[in-house]
N, CA and C atoms of all chains as a GROMACS GRO file, in nm:
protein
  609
    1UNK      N    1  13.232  13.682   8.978
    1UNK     CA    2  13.328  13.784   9.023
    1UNK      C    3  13.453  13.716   9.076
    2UNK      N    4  13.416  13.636   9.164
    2UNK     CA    5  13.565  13.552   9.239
    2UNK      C    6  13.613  13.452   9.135
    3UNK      N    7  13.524  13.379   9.017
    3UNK     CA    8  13.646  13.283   8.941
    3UNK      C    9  13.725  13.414   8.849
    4UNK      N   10  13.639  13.507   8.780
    4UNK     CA   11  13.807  13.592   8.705
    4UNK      C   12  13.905  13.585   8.800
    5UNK      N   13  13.852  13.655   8.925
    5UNK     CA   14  13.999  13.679   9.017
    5UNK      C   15  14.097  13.585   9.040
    6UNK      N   16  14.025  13.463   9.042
    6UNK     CA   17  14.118  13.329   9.080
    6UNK      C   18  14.220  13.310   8.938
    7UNK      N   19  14.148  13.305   8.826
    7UNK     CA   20  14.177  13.316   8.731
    7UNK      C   21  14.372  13.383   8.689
    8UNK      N   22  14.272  13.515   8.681
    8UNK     CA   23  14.377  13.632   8.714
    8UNK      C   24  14.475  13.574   8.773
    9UNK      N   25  14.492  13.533   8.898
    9UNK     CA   26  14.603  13.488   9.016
    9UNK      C   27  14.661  13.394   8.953
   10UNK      N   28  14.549  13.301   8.888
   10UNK     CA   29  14.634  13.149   8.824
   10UNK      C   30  14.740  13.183   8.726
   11UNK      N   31  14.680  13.299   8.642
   11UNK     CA   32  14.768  13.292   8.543
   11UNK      C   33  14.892  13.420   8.569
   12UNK      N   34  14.912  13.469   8.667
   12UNK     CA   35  15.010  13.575   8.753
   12UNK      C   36  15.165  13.416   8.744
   13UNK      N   37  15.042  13.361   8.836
   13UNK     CA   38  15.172  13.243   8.927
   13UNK      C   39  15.222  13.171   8.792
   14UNK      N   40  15.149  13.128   8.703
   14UNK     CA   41  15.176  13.044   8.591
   14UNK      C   42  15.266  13.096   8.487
   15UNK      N   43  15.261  13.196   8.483
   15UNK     CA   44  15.374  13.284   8.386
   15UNK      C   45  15.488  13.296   8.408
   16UNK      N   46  15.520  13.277   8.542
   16UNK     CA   47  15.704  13.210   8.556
   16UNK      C   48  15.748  13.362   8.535
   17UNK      N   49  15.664  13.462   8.508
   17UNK     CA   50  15.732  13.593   8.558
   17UNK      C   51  15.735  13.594   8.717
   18UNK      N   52  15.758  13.770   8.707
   18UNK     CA   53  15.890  13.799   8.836
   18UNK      C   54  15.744  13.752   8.963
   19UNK      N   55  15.786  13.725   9.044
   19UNK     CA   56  15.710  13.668   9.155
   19UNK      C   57  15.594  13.827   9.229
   20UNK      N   58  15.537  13.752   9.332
   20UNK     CA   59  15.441  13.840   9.365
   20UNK      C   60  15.495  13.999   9.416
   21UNK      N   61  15.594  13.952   9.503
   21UNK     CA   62  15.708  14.054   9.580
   21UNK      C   63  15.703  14.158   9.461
   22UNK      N   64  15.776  14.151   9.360
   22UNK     CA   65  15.866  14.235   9.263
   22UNK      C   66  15.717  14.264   9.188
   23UNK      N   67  15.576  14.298   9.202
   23UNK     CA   68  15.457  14.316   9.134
   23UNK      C   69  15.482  14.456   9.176
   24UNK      N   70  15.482  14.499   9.360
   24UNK     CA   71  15.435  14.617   9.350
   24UNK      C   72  15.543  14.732   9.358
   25UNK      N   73  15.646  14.686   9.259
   25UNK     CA   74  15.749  14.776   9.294
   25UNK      C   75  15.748  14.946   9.248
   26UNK      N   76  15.651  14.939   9.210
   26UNK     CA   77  15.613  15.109   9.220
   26UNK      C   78  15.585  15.204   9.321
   27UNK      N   79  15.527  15.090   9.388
   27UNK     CA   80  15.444  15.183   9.561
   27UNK      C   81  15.552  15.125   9.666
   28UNK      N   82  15.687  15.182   9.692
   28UNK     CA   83  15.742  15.151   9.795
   28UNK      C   84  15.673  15.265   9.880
   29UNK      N   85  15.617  15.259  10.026
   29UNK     CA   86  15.632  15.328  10.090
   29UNK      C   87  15.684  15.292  10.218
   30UNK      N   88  15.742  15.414  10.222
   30UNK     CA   89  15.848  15.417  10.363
   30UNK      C   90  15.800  15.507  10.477
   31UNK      N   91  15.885  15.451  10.599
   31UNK     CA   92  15.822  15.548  10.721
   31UNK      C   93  15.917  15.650  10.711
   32UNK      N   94  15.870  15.773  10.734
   32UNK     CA   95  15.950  15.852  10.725
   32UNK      C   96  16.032  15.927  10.876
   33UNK      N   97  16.149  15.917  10.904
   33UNK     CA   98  16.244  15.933  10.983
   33UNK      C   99  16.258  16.092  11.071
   34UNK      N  100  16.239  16.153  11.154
   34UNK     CA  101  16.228  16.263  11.138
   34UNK      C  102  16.355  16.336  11.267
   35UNK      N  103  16.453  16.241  11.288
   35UNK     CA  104  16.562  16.228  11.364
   35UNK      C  105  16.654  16.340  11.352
   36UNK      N  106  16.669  16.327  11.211
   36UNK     CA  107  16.759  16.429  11.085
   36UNK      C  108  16.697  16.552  11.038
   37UNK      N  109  16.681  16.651  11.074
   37UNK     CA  110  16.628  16.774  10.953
   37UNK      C  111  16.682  16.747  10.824
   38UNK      N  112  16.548  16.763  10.714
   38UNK     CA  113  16.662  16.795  10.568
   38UNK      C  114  16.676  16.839  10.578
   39UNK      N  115  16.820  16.838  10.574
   39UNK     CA  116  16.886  16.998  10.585
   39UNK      C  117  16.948  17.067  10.422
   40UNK      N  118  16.918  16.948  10.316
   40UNK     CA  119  16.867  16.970  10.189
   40UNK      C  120  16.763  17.027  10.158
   41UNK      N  121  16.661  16.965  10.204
   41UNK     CA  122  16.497  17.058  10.228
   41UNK      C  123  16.420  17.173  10.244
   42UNK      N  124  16.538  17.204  10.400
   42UNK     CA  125  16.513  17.317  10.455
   42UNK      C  126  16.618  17.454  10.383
   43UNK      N  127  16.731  17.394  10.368
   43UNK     CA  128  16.809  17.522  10.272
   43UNK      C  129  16.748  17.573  10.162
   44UNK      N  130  16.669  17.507  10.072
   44UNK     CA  131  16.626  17.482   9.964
   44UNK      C  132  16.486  17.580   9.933
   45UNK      N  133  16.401  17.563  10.099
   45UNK     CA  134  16.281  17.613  10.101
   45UNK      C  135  16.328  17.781  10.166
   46UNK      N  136  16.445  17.827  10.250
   46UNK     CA  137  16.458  17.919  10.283
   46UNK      C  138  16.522  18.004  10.174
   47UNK      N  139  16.583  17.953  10.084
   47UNK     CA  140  16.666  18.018   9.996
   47UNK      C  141  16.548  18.054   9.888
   48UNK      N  142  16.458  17.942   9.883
   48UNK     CA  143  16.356  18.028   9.773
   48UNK      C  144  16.284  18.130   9.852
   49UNK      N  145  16.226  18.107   9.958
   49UNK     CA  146  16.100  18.256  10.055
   49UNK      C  147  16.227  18.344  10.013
   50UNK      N  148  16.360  18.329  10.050
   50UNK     CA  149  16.433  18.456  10.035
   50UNK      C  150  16.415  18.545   9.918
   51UNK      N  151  16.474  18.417   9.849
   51UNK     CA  152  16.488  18.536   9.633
   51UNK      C  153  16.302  18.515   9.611
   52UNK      N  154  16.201  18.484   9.686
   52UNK     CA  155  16.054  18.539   9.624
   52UNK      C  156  16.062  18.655   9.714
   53UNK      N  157  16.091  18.650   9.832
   53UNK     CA  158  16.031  18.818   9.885
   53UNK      C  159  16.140  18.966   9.856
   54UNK      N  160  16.282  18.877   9.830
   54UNK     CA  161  16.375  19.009   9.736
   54UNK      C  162  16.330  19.059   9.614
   55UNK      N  163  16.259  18.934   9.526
   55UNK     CA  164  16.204  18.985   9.400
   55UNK      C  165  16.054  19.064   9.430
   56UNK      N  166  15.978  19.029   9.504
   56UNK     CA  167  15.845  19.093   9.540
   56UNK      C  168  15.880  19.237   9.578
   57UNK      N  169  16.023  19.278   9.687
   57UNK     CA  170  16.048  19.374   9.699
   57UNK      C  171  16.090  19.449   9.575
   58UNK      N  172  16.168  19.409   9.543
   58UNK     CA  173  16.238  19.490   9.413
   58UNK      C  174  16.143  19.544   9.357
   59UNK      N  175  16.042  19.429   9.226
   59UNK     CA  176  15.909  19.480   9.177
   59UNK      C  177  15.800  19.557   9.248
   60UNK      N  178  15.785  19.578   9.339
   60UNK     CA  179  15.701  19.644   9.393
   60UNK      C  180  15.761  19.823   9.395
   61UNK      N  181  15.896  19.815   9.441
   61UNK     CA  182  15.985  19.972   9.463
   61UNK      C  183  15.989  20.019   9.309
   62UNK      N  184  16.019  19.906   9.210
   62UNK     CA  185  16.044  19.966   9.092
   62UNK      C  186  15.884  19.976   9.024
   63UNK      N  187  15.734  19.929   9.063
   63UNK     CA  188  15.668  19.979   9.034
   63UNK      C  189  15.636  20.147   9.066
   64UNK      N  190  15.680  20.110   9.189
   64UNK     CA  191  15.611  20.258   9.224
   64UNK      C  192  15.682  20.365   9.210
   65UNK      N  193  15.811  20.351   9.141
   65UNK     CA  194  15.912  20.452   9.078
   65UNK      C  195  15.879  20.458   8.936
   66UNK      N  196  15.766  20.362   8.874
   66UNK     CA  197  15.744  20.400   8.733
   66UNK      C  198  15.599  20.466   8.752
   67UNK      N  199  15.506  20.420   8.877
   67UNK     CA  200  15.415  20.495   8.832
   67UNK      C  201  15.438  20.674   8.910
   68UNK      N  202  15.554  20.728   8.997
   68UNK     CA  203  15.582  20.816   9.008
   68UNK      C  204  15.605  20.905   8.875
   69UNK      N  205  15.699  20.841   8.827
   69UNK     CA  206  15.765  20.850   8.711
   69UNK      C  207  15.679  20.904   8.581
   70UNK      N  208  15.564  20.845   8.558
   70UNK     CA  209  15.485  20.879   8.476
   70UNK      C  210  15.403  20.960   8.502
   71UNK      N  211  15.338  20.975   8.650
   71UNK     CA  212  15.240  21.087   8.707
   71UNK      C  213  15.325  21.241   8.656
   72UNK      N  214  15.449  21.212   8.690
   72UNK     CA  215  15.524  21.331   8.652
   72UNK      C  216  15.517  21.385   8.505
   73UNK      N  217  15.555  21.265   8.410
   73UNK     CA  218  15.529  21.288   8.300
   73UNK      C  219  15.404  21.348   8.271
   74UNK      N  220  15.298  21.296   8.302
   74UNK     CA  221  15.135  21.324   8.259
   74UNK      C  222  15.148  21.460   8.310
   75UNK      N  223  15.182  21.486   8.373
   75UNK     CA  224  15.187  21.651   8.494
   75UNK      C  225  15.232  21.729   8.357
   76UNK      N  226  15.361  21.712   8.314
   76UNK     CA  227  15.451  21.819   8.260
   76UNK      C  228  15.408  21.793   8.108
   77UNK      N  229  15.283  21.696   8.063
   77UNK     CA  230  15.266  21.732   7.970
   77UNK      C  231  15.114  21.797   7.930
   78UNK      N  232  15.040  21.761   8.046
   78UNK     CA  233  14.945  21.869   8.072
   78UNK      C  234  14.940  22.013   8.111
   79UNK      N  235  15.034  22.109   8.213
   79UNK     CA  236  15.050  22.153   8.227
   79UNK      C  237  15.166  22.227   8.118
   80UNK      N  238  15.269  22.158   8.069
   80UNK     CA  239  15.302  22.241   8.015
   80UNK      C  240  15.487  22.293   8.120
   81UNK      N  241  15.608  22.268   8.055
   81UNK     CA  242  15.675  22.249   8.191
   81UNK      C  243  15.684  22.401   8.250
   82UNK      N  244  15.646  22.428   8.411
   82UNK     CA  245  15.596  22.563   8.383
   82UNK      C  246  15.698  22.614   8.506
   83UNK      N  247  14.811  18.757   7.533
   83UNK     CA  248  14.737  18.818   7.615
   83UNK      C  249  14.856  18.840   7.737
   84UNK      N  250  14.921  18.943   7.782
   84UNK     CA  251  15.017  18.987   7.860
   84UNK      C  252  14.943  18.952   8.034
   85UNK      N  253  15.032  18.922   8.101
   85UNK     CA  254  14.940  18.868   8.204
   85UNK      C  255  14.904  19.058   8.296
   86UNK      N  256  15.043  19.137   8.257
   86UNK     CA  257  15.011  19.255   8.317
   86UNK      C  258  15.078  19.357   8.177
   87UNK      N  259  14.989  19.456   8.098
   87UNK     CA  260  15.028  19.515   8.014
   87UNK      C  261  15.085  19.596   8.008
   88UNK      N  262  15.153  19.698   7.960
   88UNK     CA  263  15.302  19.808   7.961
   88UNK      C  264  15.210  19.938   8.039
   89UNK      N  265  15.058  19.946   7.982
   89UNK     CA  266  14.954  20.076   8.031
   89UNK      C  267  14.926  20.035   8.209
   90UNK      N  268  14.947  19.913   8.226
   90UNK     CA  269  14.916  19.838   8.398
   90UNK      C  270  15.043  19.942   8.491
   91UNK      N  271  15.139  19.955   8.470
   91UNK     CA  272  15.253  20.027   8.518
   91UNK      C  273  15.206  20.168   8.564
   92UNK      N  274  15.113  20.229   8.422
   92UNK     CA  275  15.104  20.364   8.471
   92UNK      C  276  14.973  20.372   8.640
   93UNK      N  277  14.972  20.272   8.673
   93UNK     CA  278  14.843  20.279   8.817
   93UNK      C  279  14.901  20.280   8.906
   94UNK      N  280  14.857  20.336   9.017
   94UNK     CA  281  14.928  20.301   9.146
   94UNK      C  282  14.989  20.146   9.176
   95UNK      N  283  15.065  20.117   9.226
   95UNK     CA  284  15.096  19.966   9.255
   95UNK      C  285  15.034  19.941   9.384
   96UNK      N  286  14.944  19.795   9.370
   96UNK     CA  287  14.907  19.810   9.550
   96UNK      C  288  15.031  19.788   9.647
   97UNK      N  289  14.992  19.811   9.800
   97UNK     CA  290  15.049  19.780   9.911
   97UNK      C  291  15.097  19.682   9.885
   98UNK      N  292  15.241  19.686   9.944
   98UNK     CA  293  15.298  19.492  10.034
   98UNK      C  294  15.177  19.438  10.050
   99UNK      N  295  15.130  19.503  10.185
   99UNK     CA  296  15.024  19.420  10.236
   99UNK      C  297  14.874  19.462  10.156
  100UNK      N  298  14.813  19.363  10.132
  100UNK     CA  299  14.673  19.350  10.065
  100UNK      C  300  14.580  19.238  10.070
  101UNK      N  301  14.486  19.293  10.066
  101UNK     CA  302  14.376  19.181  10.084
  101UNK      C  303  14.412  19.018  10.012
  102UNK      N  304  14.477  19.060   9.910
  102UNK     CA  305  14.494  18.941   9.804
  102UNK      C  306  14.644  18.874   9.883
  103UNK      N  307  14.715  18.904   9.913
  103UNK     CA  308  14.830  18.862   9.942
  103UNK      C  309  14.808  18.831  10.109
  104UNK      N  310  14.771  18.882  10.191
  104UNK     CA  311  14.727  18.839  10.331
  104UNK      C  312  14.596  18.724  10.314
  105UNK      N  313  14.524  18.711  10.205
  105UNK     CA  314  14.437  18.591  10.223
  105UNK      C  315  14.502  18.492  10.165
  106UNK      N  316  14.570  18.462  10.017
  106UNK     CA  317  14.605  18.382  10.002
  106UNK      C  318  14.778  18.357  10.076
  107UNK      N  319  14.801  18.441  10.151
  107UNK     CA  320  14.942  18.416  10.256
  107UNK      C  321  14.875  18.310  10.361
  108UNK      N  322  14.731  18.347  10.416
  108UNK     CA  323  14.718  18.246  10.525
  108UNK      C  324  14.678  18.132  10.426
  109UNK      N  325  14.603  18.105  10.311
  109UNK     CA  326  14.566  17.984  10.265
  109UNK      C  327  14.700  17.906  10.279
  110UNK      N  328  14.804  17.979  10.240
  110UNK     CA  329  14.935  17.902  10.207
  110UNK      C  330  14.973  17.824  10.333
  111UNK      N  331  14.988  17.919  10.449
  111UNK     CA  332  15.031  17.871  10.589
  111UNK      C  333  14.908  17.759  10.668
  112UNK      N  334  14.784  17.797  10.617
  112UNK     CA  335  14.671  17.659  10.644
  112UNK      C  336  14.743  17.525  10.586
  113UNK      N  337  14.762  17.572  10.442
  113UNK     CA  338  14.795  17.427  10.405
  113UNK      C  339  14.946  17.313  10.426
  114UNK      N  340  15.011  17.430  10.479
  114UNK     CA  341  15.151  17.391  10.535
  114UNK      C  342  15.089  17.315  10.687
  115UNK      N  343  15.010  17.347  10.760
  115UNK     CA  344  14.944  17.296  10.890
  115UNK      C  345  14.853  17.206  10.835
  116UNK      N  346  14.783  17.202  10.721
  116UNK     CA  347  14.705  17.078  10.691
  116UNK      C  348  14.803  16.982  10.650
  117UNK      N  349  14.950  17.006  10.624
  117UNK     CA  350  15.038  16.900  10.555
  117UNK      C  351  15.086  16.823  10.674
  118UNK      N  352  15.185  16.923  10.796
  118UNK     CA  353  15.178  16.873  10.896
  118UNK      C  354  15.090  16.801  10.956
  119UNK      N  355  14.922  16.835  10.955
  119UNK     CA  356  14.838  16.721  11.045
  119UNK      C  357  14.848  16.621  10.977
  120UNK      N  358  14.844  16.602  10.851
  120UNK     CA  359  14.821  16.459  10.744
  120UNK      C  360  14.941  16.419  10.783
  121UNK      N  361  15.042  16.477  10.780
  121UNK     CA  362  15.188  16.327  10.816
  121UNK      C  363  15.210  16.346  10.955
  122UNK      N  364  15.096  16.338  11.009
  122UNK     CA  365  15.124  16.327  11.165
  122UNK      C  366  15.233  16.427  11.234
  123UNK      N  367  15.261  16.495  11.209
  123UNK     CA  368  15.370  16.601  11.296
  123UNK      C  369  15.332  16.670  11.379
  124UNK      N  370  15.356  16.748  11.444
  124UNK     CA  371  15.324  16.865  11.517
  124UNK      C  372  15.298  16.985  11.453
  125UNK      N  373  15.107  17.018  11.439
  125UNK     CA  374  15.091  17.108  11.368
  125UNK      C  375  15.188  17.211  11.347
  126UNK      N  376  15.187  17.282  11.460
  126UNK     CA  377  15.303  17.432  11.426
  126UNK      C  378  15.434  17.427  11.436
  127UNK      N  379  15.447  17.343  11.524
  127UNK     CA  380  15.575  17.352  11.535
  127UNK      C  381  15.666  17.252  11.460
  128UNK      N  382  15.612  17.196  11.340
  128UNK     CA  383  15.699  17.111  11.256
  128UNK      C  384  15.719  17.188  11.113
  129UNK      N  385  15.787  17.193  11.024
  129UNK     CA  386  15.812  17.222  10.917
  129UNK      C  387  15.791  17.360  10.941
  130UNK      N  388  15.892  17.475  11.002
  130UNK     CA  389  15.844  17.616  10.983
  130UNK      C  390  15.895  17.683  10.870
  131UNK      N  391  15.989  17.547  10.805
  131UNK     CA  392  16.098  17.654  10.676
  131UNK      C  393  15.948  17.617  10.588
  132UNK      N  394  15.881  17.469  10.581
  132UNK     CA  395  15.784  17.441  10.520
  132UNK      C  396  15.655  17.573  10.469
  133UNK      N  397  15.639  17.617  10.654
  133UNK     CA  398  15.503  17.708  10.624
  133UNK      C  399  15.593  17.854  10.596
  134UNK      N  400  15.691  17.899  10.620
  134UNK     CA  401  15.721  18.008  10.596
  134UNK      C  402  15.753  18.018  10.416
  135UNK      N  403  15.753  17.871  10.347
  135UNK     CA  404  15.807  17.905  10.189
  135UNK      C  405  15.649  17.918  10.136
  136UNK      N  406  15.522  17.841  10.227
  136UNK     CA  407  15.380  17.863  10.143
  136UNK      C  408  15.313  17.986  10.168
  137UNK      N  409  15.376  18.059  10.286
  137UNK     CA  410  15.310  18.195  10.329
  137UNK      C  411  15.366  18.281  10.234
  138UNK      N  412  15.502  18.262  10.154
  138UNK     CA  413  15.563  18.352  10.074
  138UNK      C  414  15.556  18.336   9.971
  139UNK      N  415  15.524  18.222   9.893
  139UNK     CA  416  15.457  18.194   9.795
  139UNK      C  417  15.297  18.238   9.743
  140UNK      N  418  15.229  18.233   9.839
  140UNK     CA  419  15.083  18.289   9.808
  140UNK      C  420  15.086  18.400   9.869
  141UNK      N  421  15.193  18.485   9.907
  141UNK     CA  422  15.179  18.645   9.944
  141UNK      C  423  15.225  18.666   9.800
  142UNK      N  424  15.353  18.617   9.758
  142UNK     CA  425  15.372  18.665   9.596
  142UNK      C  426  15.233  18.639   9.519
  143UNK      N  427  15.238  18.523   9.501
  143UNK     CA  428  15.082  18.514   9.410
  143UNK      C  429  14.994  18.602   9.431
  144UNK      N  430  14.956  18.645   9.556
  144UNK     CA  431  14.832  18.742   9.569
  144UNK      C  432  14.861  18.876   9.541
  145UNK      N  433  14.952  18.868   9.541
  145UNK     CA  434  15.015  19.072   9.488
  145UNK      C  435  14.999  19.061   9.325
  146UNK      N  436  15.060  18.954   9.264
  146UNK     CA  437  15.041  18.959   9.142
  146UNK      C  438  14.905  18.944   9.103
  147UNK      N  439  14.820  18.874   9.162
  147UNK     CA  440  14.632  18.840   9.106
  147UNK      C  441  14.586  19.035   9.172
  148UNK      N  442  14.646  19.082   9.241
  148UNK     CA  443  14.605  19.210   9.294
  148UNK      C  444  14.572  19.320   9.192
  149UNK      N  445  14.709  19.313   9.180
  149UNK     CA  446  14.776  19.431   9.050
  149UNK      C  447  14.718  19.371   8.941
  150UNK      N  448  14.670  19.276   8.877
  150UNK     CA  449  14.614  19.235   8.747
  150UNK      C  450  14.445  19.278   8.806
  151UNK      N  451  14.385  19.262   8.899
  151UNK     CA  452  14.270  19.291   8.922
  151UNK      C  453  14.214  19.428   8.923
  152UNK      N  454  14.305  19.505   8.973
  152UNK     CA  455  14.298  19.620   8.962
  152UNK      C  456  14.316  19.714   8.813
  153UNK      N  457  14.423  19.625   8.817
  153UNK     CA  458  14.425  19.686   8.616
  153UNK      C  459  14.282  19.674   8.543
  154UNK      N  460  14.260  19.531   8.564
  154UNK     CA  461  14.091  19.528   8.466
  154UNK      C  462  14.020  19.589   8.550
  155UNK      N  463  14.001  19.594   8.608
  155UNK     CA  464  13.909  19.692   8.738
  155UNK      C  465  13.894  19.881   8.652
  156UNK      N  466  14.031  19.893   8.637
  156UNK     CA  467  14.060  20.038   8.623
  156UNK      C  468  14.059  20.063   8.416
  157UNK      N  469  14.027  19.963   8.394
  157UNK     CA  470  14.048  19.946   8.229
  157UNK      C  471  13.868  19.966   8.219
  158UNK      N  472  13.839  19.870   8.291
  158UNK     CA  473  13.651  19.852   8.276
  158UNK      C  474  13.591  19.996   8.280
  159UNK      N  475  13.680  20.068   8.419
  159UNK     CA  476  13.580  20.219   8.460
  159UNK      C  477  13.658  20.322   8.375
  160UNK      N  478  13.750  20.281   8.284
  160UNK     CA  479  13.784  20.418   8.196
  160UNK      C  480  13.701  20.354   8.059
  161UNK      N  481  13.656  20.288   8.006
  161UNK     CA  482  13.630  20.307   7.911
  161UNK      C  483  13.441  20.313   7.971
  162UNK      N  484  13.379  20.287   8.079
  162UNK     CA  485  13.284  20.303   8.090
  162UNK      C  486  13.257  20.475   8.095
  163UNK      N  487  13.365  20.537   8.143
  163UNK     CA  488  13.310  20.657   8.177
  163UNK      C  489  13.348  20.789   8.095
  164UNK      N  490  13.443  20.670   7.978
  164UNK     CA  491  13.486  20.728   7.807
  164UNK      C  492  13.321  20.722   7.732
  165UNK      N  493  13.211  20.574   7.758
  165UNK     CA  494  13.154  20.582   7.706
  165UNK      C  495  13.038  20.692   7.707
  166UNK      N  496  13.040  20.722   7.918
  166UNK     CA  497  12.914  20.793   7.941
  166UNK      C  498  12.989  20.953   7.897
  167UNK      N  499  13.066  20.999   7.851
  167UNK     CA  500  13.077  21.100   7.845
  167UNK      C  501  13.090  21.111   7.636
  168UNK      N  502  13.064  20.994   7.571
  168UNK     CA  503  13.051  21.035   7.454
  168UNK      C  504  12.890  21.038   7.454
  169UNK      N  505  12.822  20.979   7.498
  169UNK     CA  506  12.661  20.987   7.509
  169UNK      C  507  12.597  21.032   7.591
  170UNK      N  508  12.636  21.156   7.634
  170UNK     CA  509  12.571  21.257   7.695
  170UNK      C  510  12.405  21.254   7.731
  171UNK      N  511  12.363  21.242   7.605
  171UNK     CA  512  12.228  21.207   7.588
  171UNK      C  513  12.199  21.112   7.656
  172UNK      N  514  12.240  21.021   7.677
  172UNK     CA  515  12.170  20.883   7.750
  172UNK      C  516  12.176  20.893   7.919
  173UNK      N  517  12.288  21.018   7.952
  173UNK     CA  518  12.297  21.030   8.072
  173UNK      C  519  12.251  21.179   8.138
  174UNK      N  520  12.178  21.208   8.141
  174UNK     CA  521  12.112  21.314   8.186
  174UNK      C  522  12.145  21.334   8.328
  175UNK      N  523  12.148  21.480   8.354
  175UNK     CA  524  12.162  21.531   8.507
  175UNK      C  525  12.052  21.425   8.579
  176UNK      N  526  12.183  21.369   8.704
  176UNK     CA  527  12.090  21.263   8.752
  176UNK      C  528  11.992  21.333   8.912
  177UNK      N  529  11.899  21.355   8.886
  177UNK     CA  530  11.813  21.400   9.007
  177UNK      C  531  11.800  21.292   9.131
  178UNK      N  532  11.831  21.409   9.253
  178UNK     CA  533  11.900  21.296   9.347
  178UNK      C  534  11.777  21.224   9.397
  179UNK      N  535  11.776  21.110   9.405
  179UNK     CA  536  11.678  20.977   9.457
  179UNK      C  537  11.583  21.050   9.550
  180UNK      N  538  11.468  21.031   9.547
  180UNK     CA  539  11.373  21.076   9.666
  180UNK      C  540  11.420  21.022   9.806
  181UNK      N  541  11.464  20.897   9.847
  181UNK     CA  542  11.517  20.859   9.943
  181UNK      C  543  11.619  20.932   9.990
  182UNK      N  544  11.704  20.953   9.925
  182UNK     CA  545  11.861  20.992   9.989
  182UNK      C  546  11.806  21.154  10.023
  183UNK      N  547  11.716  21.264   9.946
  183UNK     CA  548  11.632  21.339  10.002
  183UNK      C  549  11.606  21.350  10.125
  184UNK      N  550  11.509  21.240  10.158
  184UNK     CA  551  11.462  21.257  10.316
  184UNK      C  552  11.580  21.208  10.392
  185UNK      N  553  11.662  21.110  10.382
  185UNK     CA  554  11.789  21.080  10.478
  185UNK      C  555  11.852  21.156  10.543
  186UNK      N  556  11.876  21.319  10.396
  186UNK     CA  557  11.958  21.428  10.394
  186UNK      C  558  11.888  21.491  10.533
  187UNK      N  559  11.751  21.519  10.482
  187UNK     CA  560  11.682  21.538  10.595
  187UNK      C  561  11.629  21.525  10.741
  188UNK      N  562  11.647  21.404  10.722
  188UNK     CA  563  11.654  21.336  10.870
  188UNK      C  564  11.754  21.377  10.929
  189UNK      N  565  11.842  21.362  10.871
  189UNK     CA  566  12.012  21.367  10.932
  189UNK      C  567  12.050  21.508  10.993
  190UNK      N  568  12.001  21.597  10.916
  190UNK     CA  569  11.992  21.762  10.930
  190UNK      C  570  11.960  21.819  11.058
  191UNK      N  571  11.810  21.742  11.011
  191UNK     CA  572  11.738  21.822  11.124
  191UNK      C  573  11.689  21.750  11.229
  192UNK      N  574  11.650  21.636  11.220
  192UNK     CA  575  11.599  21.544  11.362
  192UNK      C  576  11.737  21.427  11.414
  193UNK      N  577  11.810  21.441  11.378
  193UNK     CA  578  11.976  21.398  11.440
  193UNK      C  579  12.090  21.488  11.409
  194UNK      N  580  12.094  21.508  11.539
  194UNK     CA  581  12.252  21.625  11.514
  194UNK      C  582  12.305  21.533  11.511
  195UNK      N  583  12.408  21.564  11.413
  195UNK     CA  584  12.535  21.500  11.354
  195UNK      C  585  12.622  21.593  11.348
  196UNK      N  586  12.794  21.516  11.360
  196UNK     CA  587  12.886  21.585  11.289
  196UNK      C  588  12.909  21.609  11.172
  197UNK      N  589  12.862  21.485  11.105
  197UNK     CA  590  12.916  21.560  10.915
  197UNK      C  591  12.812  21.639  10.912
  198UNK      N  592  12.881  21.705  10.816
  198UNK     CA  593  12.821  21.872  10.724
  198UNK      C  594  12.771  21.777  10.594
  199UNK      N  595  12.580  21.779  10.567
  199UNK     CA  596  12.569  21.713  10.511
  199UNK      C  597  12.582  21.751  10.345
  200UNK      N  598  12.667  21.843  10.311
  200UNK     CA  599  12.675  21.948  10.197
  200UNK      C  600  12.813  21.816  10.150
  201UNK      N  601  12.877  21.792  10.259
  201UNK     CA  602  12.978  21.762  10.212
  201UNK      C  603  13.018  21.649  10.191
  202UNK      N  604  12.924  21.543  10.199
  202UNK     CA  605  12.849  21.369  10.164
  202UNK      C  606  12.889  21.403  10.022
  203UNK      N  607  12.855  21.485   9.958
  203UNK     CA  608  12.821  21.427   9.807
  203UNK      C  609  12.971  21.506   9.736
   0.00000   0.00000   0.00000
């Protein structure tokens, strides 16, 4: 198990590629700062709750104006418009 | 497959508020407080634009899983009760349960009650 690994390492260093540093340059992680509000973040997240609960409103009023809408219909074509 | 079909319109629309949209509204706002505990913040009082966009997000979601539930809900019992009324035969005057009998009974006569038990059924 430990000579592949050594192995492995030997031939990392021996390849005269980019050094160990520049290996894990995918996983930067950073501490995150919390001094600053995003204030990118936060506009971003209020402006959507806004246009989801204007659209939830809307669809919901204009459901219940179609199923008014049709009860009426079903009425006046059962009955007969009287 | 339409997620809500043109015949879904003609049903009542549920409430704002509903079971589906008040449970998955708090899942949303749990997980805005499970995000806060994982990056160390102050459960409630950090990110409120955070929990107020997941409470409004899974209140939308749950109105929409509502109204689709109810549609198949209301699709299932019209054609079930399209079927019991083409096969008459298979459904015979149903004679009321011997149990619910004596209940009627009990209820009548050895517990005064307010309901009028004529008017249970």
């Amino acid at each position: 198990m430990a000579a592949p690994l050594r192995a492995a390492k030997w031939l990392r260093l021996a390849g005269g590629g980019p050094g160990l540093a520049l290996t894990r340059s995918a996983f930067f992680a950073r501490k995150r700062t919390y001094d600053q509000p995003n204030w990118f973040g936060v506009g971003l997240a209020f402006t959507t709750s806004a246009a989801l609960w204007a659209f939830l409103f809307k669809q919901h009023n204009e459901d219940v104006m179609e199923y008014e809408r049709r009860k009426q219909e079903r009425h006046h074509k059962c009955t007969g418009c009287s | 497959m339409p997620f809500l079909p043109d015949e879904a319109r003609s049903l009542p629309p549920p409430p704002l508020v509903n079971k589906g949209s008040v449970w998955l509204g708090l899942t949303g706002w749990l997980a805005a407080l499970l995000d806060n505990g994982f990056a160390q913040r102050p459960v409630l009082r950090a990110g409120v634009h955070r929990q107020i966009l997941f409470i409004t997000v899974g209140w939308f979601t749950g109105y929409f899983l509502v109204k689709r539930a109810e549609y198949v809900h209301a699709k299932l019992d019209r054609e079930l009760l399209d079927y019991v009324r083409r096969h008459p035969e298979d459904f015979k005057e149903a004679v009321l349960p011997f149990l619910c009998l004596v209940i009627r009974i009990w209820c009548f006569y050895f517990i005064p009650c307010s309901v009028d038990p004529e008017s249970t059924y």
